[in-house]
N, C-alpha and C positions, 0 to 999 in steps of 0.2 A: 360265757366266760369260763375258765379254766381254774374250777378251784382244788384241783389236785396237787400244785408244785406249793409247797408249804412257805414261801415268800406271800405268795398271794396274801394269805391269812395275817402272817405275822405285820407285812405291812398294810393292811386293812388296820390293825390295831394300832400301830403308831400312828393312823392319820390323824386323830385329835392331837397330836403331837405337832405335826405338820401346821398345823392351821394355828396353833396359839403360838407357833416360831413365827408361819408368816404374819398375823396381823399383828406382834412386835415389829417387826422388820419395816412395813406397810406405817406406824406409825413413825416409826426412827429412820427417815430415809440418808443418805447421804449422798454427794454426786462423784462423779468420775474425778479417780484419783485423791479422792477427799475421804475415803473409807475407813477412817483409823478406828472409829468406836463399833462399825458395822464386824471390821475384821477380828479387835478383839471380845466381842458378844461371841462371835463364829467359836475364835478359838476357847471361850468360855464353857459352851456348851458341848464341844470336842473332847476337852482334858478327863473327864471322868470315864469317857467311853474306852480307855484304854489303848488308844489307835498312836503309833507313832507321827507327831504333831509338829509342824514347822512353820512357823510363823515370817512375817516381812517378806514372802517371796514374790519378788518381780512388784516390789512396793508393798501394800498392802494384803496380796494374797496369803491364804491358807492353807496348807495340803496335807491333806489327816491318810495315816497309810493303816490300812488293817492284813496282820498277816495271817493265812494259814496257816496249815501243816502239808509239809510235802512241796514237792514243785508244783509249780503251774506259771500260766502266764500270768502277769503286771496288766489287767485291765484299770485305765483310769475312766473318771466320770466327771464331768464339770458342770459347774454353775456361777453363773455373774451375779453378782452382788451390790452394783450400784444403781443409784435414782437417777432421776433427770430435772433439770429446773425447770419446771410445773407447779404451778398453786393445785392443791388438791382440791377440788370442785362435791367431791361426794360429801354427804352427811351420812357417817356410818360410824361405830365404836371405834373403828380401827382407823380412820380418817388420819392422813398426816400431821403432826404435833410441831412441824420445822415450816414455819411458810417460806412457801415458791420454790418446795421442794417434794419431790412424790416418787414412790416406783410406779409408772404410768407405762411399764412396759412386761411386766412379772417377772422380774429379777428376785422380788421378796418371795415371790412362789415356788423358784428356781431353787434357791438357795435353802428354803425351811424342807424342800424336796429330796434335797442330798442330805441335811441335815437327818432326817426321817430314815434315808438310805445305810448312814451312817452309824446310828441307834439298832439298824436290823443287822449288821455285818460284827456291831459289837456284843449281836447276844448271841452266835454263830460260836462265838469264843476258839475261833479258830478252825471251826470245823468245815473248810473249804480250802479249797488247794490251790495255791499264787498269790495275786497280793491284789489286794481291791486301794486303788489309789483315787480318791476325793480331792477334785481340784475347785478350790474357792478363790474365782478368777476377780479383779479389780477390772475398771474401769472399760468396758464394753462398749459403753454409748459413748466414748469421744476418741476418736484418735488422735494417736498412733495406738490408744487401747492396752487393756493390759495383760492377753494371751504370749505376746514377741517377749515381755520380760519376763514373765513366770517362763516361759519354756529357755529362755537364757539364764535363767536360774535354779534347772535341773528339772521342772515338771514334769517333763517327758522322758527322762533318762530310763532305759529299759523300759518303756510301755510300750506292750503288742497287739496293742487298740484301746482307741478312745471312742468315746460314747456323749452326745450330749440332748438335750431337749431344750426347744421354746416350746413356754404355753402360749397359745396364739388363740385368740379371740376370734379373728374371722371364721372358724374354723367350729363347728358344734361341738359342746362337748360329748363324750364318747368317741368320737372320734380320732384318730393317728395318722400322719399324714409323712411324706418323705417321696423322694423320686436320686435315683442313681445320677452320678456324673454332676454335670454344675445344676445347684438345687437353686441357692441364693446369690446372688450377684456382686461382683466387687464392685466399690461404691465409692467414684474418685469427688471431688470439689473444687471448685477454681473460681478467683475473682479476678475481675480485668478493671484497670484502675486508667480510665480517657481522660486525657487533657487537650484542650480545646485551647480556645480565645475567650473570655466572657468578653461581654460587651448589652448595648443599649436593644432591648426587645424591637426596637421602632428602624433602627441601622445594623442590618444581621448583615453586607457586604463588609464591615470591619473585622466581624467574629467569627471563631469557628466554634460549632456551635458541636457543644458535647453530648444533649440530645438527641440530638437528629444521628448525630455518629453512632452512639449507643443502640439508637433504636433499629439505626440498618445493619446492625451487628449480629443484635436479637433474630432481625428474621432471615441473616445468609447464614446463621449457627443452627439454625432449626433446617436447613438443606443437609449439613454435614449427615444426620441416620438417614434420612429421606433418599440420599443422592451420593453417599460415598461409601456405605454400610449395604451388605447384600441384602435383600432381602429375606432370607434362608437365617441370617442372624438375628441377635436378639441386641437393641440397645436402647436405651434412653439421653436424651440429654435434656434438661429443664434448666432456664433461667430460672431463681425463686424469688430475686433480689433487684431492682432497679431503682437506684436513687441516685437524684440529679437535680440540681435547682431549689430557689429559693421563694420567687416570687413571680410572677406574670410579666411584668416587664424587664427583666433580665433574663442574656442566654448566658445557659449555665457553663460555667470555662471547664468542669468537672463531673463526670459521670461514674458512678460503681455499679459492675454488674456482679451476680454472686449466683453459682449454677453447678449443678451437678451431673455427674453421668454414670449411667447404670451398665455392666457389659457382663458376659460368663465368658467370653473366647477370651483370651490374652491377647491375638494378634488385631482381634476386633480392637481392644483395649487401646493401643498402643498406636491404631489407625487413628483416633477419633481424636486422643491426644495429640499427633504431630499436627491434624489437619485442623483443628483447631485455633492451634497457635500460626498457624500461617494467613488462617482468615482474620483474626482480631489484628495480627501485622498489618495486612493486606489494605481489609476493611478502614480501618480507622487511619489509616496512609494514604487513601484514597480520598477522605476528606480533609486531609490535611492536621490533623490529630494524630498525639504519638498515644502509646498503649504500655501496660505493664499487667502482664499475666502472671499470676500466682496460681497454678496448679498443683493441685497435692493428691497424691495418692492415697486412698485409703485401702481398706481391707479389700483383697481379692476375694473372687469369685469361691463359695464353700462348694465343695467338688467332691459327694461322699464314692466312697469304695464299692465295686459293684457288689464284691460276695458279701456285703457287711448290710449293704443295703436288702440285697436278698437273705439275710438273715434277719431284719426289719419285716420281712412280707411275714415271714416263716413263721418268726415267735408272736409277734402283733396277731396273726390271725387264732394261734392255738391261745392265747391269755386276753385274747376281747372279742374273737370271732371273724370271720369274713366281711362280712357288714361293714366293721368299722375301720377296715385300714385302706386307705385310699393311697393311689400314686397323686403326689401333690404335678399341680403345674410350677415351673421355677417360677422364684420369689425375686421382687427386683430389690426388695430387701437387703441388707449386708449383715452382715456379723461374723467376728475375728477370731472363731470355734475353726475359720478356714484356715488358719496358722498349723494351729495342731494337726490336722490334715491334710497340709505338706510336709509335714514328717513323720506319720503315723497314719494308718489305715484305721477306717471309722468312720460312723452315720451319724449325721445328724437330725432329728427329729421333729415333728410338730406334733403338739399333743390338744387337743380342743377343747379350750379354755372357755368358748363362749355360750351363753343361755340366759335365756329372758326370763325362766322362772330366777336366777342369782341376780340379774339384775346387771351382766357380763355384756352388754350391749355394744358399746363404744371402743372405736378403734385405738390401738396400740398410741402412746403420746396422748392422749387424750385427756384435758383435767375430769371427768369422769370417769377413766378407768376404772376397771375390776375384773375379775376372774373369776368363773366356777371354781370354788376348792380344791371340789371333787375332781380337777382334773389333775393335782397333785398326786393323789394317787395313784393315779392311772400312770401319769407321768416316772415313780418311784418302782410303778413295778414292770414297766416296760426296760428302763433302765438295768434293773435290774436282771429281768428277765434272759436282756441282751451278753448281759456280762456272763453269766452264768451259762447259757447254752454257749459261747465261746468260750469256756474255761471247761466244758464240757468234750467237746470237738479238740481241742486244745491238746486232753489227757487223752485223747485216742490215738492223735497223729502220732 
């Protein structure tokens, strides 16, 4: 590891900082859109560091600016800030204090991360050139999510790249991970709402039966990746939701199905959706059942920058080594860091959150979630890292 660029050290020293912000955070969760005591703790622990401070942006968000001396570019850096409705399952000090609510995704690691980042840029006291923009993003886990409002509420005004990180658990830590082009996947939802006939389980010639509809739905929707999607593409589509009926002898007049799909291409996107909606038509007209499709878009595919991302190879390997930065495979994952990335050039990251000596086991949602710490760190100085050799490169062009 690379301990000559003097961030290394200074934030080495704020990690105990780090860690007593996340395991506040980790006990105080809040959910999507619901952030009002998370955002003003943020802006609590912001106001002394000196940083120009804006508060309610894009709802709930935060956005602390620290300025230099001199010109330079506007790098900003983000982190999300809300929990998910999850019972917290660990026994640990920092265990959630809110039942059926938890950060089970490292949002509180995210956030105590920039926080940490934030601390190191205010003892700098100016001594860096452009402007280090901290964005403390609202409501991540549910869409429509809350990067489209902060960036309609000036987040991005004048920034010349954004930067962000998950700590990810499947991932060891030590490890840094990232790959150019689409990384993470846009992640749309839809439910289809069948109506039938009910009627007598013993005289199904009367009814039309919303099971049986449903169910031949399920398996000509699982054709569409199979048989309309090249294979050279990447897609998913999953039922996750099937309910219909009440009891054994009645057919059910009403069926709900509830499913997602996963894509990186746009035109892929946009395939799966028209074709889709002509098979739930189709299908469920076929046994004489009408249909109502609820499709919702959510976050598009996150798509990083190439030279941004080869500036990821570059600085990752001089500040942790060869060893540890890997090209990720894409993630079929989403997250709405892809906003700020179609209007801004910038990488998004994975930083390896998981280990069995921390007890980091358990997959992301998970009521036993946890994170290595230590990969705050890592996470704080890669970030940083990144800003910095671009504000570097930046003052030469």
């Amino acid at each position: 590891m690379n301990e000559t660029k003097p961030f290394m050290q200074r934030l080495t020293e704020l990690y105990p900082e780090m860690v007593q912000n996340r395991r506040y955070l980790h006990r105080h969760p809040e959910l999507s859109f619901q952030e009002k005591e998370t955002s003003a703790w943020i802006a609590d622990r912001l106001r002394p560091l000196g940083c120009e401070l804006k508060e309610g942006v894009g709802g709930y968000g935060v956005v602390a600016e620290f300025k230099g001396v001199g010109s330079g570019p506007v790098i900003a850096l983000r982190a999300d800030i809300d929990a998910l409705p999850i019972q917290d399952g660990k026994e640990c000090e920092y265990r959630s204090t809110v039942s059926g609510k938890m950060h089970a995704c490292g949002h509180d690691g995210h956030t105590a991360t920039l926080l940490g980042i934030a601390s190191y840029y205010a003892s700098l006291q100016g001594a860096f050139k452009g402007t280090r923009r901290l964005l403390f993003q609202p409501a991540e886990e549910l869409t429509p999510g809350g990067a489209l409002p902060m960036i309609k509420d000036g987040a991005l005004e004048s920034v010349d790249a954004i930067y962000g990180v998950h700590l990810w658990t499947p991932i060891p830590y030590g490890e840094i991970h990232t790959r150019p082009g689409p990384f993470m996947a846009a992640v749309d939802e839809f439910a289809v709402e069948i109506t039938g006939k009910g009627g007598h389980g013993g005289m199904p010639e009367a009814t039309i039966d919303a099971i049986a509809t449903g169910a031949a739905l399920v398996q000509s929707l699982q054709t569409i990746v199979s048989r309309n999607v090249s294979p050279l593409d990447t897609a998913v589509l999953s039922i996750g939701s099937f309910q219909a009926g009440t009891t054994s002898n009645v057919i059910a007049e009403k069926c709900l199905l509830k499913g997602t799909v996963r894509t990186f291409d746009e035109n892929v996107r946009g395939k799966i959706r028209t074709r889709l909606a002509d098979m739930v038509n189709l299908v469920c007209a076929g046994y004489g059942a009408s249909a109502v499709l609820d499709y919702r878009d959510g976050y598009p595919a996150v798509v990083n920058d190439e030279t941004e991302t080869e500036r990821f190879f570059r600085i990752g390997k001089e500040l942790f080594g060869e060893v540890a930065v890997q090209l990720s495979k894409p993630i079929t994952a989403g997250e709405d860091f892809a906003y700020y990335l179609h209007h801004v050039k910038g990488c998004f990251m994975f930083v390896g959150a998981g280990s069995e000596q921390s007890g980091a086991v358990y997959p992301h949602h998970h009521p036993r979630f946890d994170i290595d710490e230590r990969s705050m760190l890592k996470s704080a100085q890669l970030m940083v890292g990144m800003a910095e050799d671009y504000a570097r490169e930046f003052s030469l062009a």
